[in-house]
C-alpha positions as CSV (number, residue, x, y, z in Angstrom):
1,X,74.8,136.8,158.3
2,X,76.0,134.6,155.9
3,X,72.7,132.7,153.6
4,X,70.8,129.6,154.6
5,X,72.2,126.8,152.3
6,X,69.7,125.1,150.3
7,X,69.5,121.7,149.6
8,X,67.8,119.4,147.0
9,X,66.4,115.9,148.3
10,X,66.0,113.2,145.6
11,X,64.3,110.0,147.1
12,X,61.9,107.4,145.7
13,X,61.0,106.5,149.2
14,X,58.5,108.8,149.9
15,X,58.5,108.4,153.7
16,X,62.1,109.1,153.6
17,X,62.0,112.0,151.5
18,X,59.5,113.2,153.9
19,X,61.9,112.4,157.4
20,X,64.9,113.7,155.9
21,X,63.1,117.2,154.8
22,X,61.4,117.5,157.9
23,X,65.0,117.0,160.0
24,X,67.2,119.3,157.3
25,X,64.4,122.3,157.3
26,X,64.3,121.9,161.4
27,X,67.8,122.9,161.4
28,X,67.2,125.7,159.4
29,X,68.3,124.6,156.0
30,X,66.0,125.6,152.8
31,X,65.1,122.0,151.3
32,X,63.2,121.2,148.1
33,X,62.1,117.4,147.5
34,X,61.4,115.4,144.6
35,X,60.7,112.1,144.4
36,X,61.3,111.5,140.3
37,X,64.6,112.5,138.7
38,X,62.5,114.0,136.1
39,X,61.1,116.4,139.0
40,X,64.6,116.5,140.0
41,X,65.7,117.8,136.8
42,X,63.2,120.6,136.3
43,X,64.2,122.0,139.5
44,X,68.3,122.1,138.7
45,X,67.2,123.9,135.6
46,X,65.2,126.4,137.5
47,X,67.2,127.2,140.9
48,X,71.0,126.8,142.2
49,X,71.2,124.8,145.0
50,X,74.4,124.3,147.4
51,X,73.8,120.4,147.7
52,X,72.0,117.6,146.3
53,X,71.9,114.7,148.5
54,X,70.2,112.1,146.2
55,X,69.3,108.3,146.0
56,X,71.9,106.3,144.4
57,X,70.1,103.5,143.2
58,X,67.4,105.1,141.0
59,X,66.6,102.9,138.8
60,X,68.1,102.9,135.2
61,X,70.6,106.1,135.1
62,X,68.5,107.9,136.6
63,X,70.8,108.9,139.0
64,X,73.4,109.8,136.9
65,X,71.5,111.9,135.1
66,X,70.6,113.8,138.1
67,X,74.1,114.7,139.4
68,X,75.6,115.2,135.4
69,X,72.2,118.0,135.1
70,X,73.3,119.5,138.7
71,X,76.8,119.8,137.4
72,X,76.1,121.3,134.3
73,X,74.0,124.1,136.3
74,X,76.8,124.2,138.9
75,X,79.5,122.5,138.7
76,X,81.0,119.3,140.5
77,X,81.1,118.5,143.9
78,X,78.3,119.0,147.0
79,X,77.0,115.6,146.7
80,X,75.9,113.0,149.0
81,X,74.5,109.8,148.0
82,X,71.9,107.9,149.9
83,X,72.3,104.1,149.8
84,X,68.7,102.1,150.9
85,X,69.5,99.6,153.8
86,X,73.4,99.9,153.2
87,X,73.0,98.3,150.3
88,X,76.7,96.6,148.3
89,X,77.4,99.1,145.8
90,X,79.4,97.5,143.0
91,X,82.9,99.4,142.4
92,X,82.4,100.4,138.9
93,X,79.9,102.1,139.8
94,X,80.7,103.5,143.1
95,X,84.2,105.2,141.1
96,X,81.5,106.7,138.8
97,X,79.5,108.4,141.0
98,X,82.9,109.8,142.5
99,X,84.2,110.9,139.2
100,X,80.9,112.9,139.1
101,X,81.5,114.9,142.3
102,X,80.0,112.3,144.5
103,X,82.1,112.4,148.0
104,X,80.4,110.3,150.5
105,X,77.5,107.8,150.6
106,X,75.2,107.6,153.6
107,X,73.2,104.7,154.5
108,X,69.5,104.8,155.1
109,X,68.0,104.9,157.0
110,X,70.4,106.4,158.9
111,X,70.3,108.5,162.9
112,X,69.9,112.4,162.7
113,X,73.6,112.8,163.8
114,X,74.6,111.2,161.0
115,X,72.8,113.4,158.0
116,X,73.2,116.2,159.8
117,X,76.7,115.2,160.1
118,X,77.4,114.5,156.5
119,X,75.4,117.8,155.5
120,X,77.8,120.1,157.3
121,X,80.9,118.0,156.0
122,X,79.4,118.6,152.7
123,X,78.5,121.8,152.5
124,X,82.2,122.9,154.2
125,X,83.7,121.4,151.1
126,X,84.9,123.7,148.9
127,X,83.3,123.6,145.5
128,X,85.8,122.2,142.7
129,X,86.9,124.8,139.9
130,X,84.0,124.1,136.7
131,X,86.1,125.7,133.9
132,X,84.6,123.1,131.0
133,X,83.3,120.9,134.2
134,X,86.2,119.3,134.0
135,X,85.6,115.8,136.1
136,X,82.4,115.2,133.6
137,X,84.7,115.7,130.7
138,X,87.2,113.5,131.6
139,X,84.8,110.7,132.9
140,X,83.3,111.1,129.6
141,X,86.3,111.5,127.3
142,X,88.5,108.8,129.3
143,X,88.8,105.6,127.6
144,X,86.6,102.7,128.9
């Protein structure tokens, strides 16, 4: 029997955090919450987990941070961002998050179908090849 994935939430919405954890642990998936990136953080350092679904518009980069501590623990890729009320997000910064192993961006709130949708998609993708993390070293080595 193969193992239960095991997924990080990172949401400022509380009561979001709270549905989404409640409908990914239903279908059997081990989740861990945290509502601060700085809670976020402490648990990439302290556990490997297959995905991180997380909030894309933290405040500050905040966000960023997440996913570049998540991919220094486990290399890019198994990453879904959650986007409040569908929000516009601007291009630069939508190509940044992609560059970090970002691969699709859900709206929320969003039906049950639809995360549970986007989690299988995600966790079927295979996990990019980390020798030196090589998306975060471009990103950060290409010109700007």
């Amino acid at each position: 029997m193969p193992p239960i994935p095991s997924i990080l939430l990172v949401e400022n919405d509380h009561a979001l955090l709270c549905q989404l954890h409640h409908t990914l642990e239903a279908e059997g998936y081990t989740v861990a919450g945290a509502c601060h990136s700085h809670d976020a953080a402490v648990m990439i350092r302290e556990q490997y987990f297959d995905l991180l679904i997380i909030d894309v518009l933290f405040p500050g980069r905040q966000t960023i941070d997440a996913i570049v501590d998540r991919n220094r623990r486990a290399g890019p890729g198994r990453i879904v961002a959650l986007c409040p009320g569908g929000r516009h997000i601007p291009a630069y910064y939508h190509q940044l998050i992609e560059r970090l192993g970002v691969r699709e961006i859900l709206p929320t709130p969003c039906e049950r179908p639809q995360l549970l949708s986007a989690v299988q998609r995600a966790l079927s993708w295979a996990p990019e090849p980390s020798p030196g993390h090589s998306r975060l070293e471009n990103y950060f080595n290409s010109p700007r």
